[in-house]
gemmi code that builds the backbone of each chain (N, CA, C; Angstrom):
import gemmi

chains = {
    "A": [
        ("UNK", (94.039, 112.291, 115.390), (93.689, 111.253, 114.427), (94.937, 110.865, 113.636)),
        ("UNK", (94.936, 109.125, 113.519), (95.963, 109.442, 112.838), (95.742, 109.062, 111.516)),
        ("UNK", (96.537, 109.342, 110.399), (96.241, 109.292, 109.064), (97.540, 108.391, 108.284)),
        ("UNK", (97.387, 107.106, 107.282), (98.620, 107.078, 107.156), (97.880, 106.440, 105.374)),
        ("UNK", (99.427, 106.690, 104.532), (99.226, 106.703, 103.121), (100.172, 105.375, 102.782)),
        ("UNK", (99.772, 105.043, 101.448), (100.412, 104.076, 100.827), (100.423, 104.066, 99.679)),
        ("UNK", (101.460, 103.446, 98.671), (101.862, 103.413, 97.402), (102.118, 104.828, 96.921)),
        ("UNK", (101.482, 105.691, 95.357), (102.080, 106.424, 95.604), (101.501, 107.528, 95.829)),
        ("UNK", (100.306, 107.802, 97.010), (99.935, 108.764, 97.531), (100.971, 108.765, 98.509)),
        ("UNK", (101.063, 107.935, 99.490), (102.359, 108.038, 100.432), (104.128, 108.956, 99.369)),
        ("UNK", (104.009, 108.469, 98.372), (105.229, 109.071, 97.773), (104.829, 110.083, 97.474)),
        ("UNK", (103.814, 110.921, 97.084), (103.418, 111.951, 96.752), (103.576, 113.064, 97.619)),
        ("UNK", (102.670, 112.604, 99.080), (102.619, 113.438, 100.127), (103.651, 113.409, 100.729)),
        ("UNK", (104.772, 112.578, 100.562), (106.139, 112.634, 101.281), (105.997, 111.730, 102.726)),
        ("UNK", (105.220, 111.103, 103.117), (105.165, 110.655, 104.656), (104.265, 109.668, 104.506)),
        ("UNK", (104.814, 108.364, 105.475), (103.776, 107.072, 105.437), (102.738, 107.822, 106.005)),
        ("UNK", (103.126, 108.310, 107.685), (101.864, 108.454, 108.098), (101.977, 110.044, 109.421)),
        ("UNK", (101.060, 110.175, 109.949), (101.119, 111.415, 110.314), (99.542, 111.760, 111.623)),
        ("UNK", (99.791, 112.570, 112.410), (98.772, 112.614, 113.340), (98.546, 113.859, 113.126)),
        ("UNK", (97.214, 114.110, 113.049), (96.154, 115.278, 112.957), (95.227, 115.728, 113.907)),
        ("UNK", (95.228, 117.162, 114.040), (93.935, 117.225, 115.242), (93.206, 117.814, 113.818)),
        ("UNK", (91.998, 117.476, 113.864), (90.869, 117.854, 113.169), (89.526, 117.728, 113.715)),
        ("UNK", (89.016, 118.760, 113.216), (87.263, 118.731, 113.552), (86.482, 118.093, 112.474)),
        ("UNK", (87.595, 117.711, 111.018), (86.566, 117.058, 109.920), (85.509, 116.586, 110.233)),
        ("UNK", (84.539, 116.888, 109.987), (83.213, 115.833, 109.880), (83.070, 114.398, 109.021)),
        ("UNK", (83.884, 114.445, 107.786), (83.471, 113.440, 106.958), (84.832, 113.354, 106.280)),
        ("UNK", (85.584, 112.504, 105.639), (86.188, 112.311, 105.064), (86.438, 113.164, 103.854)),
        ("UNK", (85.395, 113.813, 103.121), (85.695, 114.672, 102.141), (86.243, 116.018, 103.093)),
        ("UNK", (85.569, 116.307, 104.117), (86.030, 117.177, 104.998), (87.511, 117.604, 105.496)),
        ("UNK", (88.067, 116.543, 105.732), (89.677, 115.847, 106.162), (90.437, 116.079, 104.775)),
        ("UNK", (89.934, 115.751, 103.810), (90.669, 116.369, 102.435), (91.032, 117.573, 102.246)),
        ("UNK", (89.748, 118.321, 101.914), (89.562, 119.044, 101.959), (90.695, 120.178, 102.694)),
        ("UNK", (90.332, 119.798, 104.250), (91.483, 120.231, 105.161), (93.282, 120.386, 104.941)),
        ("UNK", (93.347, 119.066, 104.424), (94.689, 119.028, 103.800), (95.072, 119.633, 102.594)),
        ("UNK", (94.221, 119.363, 101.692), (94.398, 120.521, 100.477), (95.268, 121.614, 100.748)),
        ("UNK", (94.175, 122.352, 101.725), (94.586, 123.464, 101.793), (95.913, 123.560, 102.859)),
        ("UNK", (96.301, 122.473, 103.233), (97.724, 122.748, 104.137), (98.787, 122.963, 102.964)),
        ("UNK", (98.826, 122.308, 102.127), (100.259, 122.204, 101.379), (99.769, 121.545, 99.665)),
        ("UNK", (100.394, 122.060, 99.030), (100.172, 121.897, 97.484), (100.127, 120.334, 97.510)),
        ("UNK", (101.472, 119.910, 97.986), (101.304, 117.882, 97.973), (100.523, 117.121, 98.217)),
        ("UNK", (99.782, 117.848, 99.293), (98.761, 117.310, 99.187), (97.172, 116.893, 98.335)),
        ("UNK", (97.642, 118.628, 97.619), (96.689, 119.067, 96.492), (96.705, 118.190, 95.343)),
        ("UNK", (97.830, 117.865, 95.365), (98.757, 116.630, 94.271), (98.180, 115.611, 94.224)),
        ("UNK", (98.716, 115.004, 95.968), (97.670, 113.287, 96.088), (96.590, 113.538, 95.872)),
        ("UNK", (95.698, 114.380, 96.334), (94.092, 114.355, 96.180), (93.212, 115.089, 95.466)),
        ("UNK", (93.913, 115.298, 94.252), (93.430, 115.673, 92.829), (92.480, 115.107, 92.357)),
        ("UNK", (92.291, 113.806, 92.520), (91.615, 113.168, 91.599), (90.931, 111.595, 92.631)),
        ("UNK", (89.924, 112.257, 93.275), (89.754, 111.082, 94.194), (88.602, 109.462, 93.877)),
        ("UNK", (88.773, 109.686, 92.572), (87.534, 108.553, 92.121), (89.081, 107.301, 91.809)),
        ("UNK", (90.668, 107.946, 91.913), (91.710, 107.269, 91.940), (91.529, 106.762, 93.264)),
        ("UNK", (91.266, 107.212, 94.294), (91.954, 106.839, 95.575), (90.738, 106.151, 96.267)),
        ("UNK", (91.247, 105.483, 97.303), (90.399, 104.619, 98.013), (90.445, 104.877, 99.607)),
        ("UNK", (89.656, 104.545, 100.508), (89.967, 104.913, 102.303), (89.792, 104.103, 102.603)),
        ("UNK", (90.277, 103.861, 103.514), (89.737, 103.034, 104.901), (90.017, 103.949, 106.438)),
        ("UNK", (88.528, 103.582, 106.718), (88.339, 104.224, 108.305), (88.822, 103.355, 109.369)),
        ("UNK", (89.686, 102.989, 109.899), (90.342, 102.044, 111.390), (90.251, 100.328, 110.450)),
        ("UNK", (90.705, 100.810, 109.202), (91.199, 99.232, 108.831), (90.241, 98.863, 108.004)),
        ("UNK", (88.873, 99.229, 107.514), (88.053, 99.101, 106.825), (87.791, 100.050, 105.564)),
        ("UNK", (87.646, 99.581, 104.388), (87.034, 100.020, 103.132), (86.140, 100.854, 103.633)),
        ("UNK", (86.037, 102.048, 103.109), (84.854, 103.001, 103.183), (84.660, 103.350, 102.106)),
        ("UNK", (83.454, 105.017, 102.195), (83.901, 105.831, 101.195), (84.179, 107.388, 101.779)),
        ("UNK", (83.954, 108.258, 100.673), (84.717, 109.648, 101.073), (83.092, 110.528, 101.831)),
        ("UNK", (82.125, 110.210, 101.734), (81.110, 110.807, 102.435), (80.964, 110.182, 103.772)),
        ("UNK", (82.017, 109.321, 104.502), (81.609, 108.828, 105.624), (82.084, 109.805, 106.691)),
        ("UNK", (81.285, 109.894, 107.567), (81.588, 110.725, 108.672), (83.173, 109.599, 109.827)),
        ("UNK", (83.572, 111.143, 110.124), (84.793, 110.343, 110.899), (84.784, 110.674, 112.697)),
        ("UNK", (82.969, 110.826, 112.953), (83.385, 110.713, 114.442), (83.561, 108.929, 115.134)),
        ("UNK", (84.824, 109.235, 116.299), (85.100, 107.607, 116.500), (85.567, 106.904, 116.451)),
        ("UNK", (86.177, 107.734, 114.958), (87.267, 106.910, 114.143), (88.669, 107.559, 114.758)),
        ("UNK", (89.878, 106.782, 114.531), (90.878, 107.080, 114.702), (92.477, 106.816, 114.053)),
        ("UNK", (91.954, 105.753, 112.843), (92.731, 105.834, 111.549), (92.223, 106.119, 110.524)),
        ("UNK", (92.728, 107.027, 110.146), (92.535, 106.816, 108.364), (93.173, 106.585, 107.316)),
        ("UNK", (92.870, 106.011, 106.608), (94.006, 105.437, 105.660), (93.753, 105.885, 103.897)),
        ("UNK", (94.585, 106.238, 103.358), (94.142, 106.739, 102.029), (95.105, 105.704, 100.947)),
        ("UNK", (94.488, 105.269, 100.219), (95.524, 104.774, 99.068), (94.906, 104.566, 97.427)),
        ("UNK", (95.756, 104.199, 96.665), (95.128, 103.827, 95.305), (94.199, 102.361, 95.359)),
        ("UNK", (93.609, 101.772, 94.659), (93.000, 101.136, 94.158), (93.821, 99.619, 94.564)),
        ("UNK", (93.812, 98.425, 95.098), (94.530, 97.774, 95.692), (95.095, 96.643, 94.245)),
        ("UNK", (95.842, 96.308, 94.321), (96.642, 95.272, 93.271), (97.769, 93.989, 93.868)),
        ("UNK", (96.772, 93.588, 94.416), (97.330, 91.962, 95.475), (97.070, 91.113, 94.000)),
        ("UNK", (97.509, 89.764, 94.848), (97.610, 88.825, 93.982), (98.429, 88.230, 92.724)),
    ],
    "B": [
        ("UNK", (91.726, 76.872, 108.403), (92.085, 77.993, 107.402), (93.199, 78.959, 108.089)),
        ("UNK", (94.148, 78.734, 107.095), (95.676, 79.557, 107.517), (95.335, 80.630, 106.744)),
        ("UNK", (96.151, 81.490, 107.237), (96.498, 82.732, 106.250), (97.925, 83.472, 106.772)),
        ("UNK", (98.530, 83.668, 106.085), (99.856, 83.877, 106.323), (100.729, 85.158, 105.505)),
        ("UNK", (100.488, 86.174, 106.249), (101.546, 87.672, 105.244), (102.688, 87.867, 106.032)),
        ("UNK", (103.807, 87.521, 104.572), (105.264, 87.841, 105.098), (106.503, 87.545, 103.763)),
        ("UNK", (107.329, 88.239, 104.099), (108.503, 88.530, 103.185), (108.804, 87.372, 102.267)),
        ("UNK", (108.999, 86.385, 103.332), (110.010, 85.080, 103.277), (109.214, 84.020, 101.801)),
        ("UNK", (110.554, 83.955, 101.101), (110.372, 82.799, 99.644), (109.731, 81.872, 100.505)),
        ("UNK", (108.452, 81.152, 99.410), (107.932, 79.621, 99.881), (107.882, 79.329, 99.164)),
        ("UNK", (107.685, 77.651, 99.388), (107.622, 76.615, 98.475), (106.176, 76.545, 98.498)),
        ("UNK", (105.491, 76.349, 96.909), (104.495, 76.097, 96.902), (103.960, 74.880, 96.925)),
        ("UNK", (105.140, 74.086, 96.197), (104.688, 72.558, 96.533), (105.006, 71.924, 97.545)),
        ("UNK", (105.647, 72.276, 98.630), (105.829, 72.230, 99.775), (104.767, 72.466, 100.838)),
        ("UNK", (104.313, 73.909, 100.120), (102.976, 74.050, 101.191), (101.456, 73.592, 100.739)),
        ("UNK", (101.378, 72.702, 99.472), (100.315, 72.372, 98.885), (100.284, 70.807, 99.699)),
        ("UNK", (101.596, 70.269, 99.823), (101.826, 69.232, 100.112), (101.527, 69.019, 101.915)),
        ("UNK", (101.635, 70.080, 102.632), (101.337, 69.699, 103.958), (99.742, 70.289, 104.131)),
        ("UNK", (99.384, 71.412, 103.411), (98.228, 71.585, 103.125), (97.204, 70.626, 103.042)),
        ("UNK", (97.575, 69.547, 101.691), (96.419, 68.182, 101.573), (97.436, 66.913, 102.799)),
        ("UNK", (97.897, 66.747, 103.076), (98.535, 65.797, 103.708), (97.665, 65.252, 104.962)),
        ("UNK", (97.550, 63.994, 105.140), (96.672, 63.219, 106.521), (94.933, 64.001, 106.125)),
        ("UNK", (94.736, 64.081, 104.928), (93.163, 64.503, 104.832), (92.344, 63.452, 104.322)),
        ("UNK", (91.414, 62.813, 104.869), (90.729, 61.317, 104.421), (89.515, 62.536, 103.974)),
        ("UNK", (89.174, 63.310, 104.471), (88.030, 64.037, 104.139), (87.421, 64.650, 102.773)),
        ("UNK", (88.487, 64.554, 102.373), (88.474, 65.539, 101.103), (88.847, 64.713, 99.831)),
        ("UNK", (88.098, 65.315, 99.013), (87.896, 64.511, 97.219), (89.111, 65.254, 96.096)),
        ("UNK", (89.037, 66.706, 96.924), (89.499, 67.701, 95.338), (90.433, 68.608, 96.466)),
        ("UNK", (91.504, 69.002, 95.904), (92.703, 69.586, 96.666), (93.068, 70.759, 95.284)),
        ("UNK", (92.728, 72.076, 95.102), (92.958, 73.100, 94.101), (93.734, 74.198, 94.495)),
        ("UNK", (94.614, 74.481, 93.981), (95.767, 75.354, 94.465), (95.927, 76.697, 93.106)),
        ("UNK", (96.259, 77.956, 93.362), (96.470, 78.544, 92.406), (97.993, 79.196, 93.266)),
        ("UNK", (99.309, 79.493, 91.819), (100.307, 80.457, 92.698), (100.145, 81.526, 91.680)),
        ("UNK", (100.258, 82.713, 92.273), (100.681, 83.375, 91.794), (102.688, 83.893, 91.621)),
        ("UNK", (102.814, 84.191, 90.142), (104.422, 84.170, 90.398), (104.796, 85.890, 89.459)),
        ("UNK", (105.882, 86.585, 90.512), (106.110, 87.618, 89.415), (106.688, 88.010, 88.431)),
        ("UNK", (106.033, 88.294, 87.014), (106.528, 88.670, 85.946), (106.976, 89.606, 85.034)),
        ("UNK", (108.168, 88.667, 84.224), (108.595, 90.430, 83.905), (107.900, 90.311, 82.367)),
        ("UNK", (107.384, 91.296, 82.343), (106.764, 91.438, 81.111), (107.352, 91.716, 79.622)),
        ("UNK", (108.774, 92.781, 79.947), (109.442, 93.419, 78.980), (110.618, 92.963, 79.684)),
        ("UNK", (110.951, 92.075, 80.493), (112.274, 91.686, 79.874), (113.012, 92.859, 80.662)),
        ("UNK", (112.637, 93.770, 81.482), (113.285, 94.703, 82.101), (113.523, 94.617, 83.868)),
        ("UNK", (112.749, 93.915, 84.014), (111.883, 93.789, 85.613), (113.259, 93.622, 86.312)),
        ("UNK", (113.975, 94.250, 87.602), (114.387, 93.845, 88.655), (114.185, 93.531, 89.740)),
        ("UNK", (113.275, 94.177, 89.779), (112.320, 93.031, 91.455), (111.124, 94.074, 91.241)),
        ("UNK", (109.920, 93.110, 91.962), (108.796, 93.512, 92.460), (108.798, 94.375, 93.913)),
        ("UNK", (108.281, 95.004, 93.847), (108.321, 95.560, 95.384), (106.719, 95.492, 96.153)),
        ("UNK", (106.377, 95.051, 96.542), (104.972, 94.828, 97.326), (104.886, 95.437, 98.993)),
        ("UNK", (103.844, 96.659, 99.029), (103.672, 97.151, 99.992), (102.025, 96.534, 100.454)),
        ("UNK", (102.094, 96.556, 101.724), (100.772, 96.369, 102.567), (100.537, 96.837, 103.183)),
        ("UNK", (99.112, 97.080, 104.222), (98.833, 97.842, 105.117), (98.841, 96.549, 105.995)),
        ("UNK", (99.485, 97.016, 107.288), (99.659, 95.680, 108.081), (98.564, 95.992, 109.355)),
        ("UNK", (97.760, 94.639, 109.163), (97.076, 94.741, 110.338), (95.773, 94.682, 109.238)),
        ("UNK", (95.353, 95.748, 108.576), (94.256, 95.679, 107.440), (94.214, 94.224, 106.901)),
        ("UNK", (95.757, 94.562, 106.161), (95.990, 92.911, 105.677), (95.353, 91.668, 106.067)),
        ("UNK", (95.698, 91.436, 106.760), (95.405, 90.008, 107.647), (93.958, 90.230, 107.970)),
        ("UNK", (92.994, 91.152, 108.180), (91.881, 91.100, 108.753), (91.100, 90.973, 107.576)),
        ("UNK", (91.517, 91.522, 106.592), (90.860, 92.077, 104.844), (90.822, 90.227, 104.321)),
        ("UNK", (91.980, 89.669, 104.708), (92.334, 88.201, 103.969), (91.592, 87.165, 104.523)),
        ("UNK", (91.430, 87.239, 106.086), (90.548, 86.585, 106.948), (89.020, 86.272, 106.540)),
        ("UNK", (88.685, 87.731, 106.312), (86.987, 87.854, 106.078), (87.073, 87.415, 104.823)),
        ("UNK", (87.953, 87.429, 103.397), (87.543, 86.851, 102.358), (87.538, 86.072, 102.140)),
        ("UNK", (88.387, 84.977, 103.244), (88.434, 83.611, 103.424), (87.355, 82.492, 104.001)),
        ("UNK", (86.966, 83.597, 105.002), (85.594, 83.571, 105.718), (84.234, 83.614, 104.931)),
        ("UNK", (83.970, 84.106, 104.052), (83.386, 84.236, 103.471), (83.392, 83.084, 102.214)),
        ("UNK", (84.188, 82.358, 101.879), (84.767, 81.537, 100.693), (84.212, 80.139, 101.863)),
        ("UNK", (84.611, 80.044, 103.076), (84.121, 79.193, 103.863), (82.469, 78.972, 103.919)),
        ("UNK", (82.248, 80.027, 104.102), (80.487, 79.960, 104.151), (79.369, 79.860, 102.572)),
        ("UNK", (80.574, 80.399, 101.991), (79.797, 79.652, 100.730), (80.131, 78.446, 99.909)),
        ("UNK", (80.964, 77.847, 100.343), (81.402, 76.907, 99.727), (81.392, 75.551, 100.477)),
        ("UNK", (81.101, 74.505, 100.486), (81.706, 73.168, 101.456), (82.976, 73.109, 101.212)),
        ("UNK", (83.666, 73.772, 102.142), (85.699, 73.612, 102.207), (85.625, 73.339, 103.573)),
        ("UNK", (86.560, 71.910, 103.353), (87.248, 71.442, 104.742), (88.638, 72.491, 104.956)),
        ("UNK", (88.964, 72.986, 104.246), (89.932, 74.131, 104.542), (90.722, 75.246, 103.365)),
        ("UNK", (91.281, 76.422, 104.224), (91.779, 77.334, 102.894), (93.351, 77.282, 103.458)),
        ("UNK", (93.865, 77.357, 102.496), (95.663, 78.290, 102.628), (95.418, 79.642, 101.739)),
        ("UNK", (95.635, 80.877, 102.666), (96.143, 81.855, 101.600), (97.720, 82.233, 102.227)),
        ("UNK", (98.511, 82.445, 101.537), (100.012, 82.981, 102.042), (100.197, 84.061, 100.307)),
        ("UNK", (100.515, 85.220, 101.214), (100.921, 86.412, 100.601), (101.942, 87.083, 100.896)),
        ("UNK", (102.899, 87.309, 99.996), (104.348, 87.895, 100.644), (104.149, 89.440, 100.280)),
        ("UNK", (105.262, 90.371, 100.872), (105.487, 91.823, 100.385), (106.933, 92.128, 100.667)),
        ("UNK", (107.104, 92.887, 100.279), (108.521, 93.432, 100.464), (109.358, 93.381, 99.027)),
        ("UNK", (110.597, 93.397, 98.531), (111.412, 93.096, 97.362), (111.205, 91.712, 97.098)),
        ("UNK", (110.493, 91.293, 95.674), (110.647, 89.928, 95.277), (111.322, 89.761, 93.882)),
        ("UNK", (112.202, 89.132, 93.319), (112.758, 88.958, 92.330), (111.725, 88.096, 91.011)),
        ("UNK", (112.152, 88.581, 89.912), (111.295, 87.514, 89.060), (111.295, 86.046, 88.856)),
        ("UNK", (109.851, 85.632, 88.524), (110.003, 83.974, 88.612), (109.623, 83.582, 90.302)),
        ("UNK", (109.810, 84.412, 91.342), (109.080, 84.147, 92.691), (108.170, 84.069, 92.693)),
        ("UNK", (107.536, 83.194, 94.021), (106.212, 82.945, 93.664), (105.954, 84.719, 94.832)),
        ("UNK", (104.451, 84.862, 94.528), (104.136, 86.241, 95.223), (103.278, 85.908, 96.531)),
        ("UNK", (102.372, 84.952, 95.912), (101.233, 84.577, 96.864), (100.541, 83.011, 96.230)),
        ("UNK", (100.022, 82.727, 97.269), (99.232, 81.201, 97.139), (98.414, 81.581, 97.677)),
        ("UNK", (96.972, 80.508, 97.010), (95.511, 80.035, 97.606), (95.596, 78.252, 97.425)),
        ("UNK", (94.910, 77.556, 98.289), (94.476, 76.368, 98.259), (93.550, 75.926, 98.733)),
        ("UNK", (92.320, 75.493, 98.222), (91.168, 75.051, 98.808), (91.239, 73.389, 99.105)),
        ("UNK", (90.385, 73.156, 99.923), (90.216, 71.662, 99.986), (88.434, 71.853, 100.123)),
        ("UNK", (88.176, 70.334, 99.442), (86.749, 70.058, 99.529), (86.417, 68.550, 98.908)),
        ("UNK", (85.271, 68.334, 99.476), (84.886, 66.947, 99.033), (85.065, 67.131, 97.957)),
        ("UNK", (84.378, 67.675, 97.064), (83.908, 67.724, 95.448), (84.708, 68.967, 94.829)),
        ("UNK", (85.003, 68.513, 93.442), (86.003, 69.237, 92.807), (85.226, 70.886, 92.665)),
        ("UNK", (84.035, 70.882, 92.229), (83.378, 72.400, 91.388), (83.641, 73.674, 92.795)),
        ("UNK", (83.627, 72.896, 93.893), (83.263, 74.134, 95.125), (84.924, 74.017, 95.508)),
        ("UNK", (85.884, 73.195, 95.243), (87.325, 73.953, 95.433), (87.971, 74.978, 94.606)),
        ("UNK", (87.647, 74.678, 93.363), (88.020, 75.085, 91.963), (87.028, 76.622, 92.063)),
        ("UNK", (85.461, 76.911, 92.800), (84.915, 77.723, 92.401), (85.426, 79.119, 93.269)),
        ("UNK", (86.144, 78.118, 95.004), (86.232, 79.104, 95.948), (87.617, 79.518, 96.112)),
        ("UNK", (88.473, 78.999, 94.857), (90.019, 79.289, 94.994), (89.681, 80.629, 93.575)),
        ("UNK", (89.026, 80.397, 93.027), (88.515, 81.835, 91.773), (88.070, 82.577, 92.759)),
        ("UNK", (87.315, 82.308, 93.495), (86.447, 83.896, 94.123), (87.681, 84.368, 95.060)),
        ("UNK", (88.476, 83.437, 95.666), (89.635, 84.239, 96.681), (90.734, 84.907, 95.641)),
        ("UNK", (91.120, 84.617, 94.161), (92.160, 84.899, 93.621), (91.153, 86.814, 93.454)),
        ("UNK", (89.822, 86.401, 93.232), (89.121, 87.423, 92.482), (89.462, 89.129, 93.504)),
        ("UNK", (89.367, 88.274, 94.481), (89.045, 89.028, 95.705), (90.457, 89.389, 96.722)),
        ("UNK", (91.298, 88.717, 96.625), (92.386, 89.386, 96.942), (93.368, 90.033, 95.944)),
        ("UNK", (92.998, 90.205, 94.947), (93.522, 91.281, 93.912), (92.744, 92.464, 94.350)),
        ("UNK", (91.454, 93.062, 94.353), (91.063, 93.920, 94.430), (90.819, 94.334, 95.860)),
        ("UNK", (90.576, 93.426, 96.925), (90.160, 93.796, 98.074), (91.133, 93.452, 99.323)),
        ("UNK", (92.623, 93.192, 99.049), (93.327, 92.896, 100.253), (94.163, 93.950, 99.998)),
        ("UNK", (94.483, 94.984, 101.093), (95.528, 95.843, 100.958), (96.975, 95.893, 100.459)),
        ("UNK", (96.913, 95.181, 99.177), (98.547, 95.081, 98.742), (98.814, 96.413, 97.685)),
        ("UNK", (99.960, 96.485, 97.152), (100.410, 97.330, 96.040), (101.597, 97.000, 95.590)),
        ("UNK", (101.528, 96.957, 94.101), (102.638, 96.708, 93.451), (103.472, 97.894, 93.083)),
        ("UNK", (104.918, 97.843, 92.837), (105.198, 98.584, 92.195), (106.669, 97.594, 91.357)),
        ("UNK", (106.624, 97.846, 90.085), (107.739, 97.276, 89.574), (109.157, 98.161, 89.406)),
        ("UNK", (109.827, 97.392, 89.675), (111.334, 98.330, 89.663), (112.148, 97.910, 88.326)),
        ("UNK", (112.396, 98.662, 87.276), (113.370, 98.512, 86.237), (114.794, 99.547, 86.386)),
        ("UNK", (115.426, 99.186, 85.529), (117.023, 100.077, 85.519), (115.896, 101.231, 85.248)),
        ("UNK", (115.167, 101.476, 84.501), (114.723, 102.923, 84.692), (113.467, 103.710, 85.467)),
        ("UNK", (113.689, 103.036, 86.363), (112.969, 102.977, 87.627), (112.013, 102.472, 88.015)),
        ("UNK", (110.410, 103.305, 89.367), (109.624, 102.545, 89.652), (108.483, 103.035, 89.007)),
        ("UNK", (107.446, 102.201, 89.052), (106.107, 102.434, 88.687), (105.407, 101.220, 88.919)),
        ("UNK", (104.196, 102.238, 90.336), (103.087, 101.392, 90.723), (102.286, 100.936, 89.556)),
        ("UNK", (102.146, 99.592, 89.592), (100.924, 98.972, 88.711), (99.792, 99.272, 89.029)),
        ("UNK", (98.638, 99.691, 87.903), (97.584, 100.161, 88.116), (96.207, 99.152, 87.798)),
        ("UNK", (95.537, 99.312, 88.969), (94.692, 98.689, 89.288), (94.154, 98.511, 87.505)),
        ("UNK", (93.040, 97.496, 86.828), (92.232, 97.164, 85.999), (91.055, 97.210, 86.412)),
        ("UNK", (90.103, 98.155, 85.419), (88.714, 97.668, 85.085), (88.121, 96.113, 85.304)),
        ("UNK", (88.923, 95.376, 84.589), (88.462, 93.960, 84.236), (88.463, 93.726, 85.665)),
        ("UNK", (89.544, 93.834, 86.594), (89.223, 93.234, 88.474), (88.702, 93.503, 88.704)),
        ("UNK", (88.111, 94.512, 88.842), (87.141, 95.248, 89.356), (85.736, 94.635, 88.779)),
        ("UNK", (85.330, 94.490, 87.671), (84.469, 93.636, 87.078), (84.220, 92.361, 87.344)),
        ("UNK", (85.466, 91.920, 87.937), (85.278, 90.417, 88.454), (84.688, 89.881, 90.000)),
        ("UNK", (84.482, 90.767, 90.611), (83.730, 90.888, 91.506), (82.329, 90.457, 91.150)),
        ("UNK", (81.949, 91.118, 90.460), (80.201, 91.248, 90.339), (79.823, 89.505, 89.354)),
        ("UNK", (81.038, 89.057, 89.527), (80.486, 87.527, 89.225), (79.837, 86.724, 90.146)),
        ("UNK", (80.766, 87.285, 91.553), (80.195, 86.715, 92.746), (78.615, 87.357, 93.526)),
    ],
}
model = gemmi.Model(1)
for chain_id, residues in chains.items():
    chain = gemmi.Chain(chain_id)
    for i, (resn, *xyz) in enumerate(residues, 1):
        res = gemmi.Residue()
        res.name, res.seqid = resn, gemmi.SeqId(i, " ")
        for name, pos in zip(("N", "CA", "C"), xyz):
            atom = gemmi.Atom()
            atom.name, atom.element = name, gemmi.Element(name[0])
            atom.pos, atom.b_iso = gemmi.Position(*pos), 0.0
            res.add_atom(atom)
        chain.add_residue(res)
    model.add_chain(chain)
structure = gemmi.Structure()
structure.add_model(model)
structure.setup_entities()
């Protein structure tokens, strides 16, 4: 799966983007997972009512299951315009 | 309906101008730019990141959607990213429509809606460095008008 970050979760976790084998079930799952790889990650995803997903290019949320899927995307709160 | 994400300075009256140009159809021609500012007088460039590919599909459907509710003979959105200096423009919308209320109503719901819902991010760069701009309550609130 691959996973890729932006703004400054990407600066946080150190890497735009990155490929994962995971069995996550759900997006909180996949967190979860990372947490526990490395503190930076613990960092970006401290506080997730900050952060936003998208599953293969689409807005989600963090209870969505990720069979199927094959991007995920994590970032802050979007500020276009 | 164009939509257009990329680096490169535009002219807005340039593209407002080929935008309404050869249109017998249309009554009301409404354009909004957005341009970036320095607030304190410190600003050295904007830096604007996107998710590419999201982008364009995220800008499409809100455009799409601005189409189906509105009578528009057509939209322009053009959105840049990358390093922009102050006083650039950042991004444009332009509606066309017979009647003024549904250009004017569907160039608000696209400004509303690509602030909060198109994959961009700001971050401003000063001599004392960067910091992403943080999303507002109030955008987020502006949604639920629509």
């Amino acid at each position: 799966m691959n996973i890729v970050y932006f703004a400054w979760v990407r600066e946080r976790i150190g890497l735009p983007q990155e490929t994962v084998e995971t069995d996550a079930a759900t997006v909180q799952d996949l967190i979860a997972e990372l947490c526990a790889r490395e503190d930076r990650y613990a960092a970006a995803f401290a506080d997730t009512s900050a952060l936003r997903v998208a599953l293969d290019q689409e807005l989600s949320d963090f209870s969505a299951p990720l069979a199927g899927v094959s991007e995920v995307a994590f970032f802050p709160p979007m500020t276009g315009g | 309906m164009t939509v257009r994400v990329q680096p490169d300075l535009f002219d807005a009256g340039a593209e407002l101008g080929r935008f309404a140009q050869d249109r017998t159809d249309v009554g009301a021609v409404v354009s909004f730019t957005g341009v970036v500012r320095d607030t304190r007088g410190d600003l050295q460039e904007m830096l604007i990141e996107h998710y590419p590919g999201m982008t364009e599909s995220a800008i499409a459907r809100i455009a799409d959607e601005a189409m189906q509710r509105w009578a528009l003979a057509d939209v322009l959105v053009i959105h840049r990213y990358g390093p922009l200096k102050p006083g650039e423009p950042i991004m444009m919308v332009a509606t066309a429509s017979a009647h003024r209320a549904a250009a004017f109503a569907a160039a608000d719901f696209l400004m509303d809606y690509l602030k909060s819902r198109a994959p961009f991010w700001k971050k401003e760069i000063t001599v004392g460095g960067g910091s992403w701009v943080a999303a507002k309550a109030a955008d987020e609130d502006a949604l639920k008008r629509w």
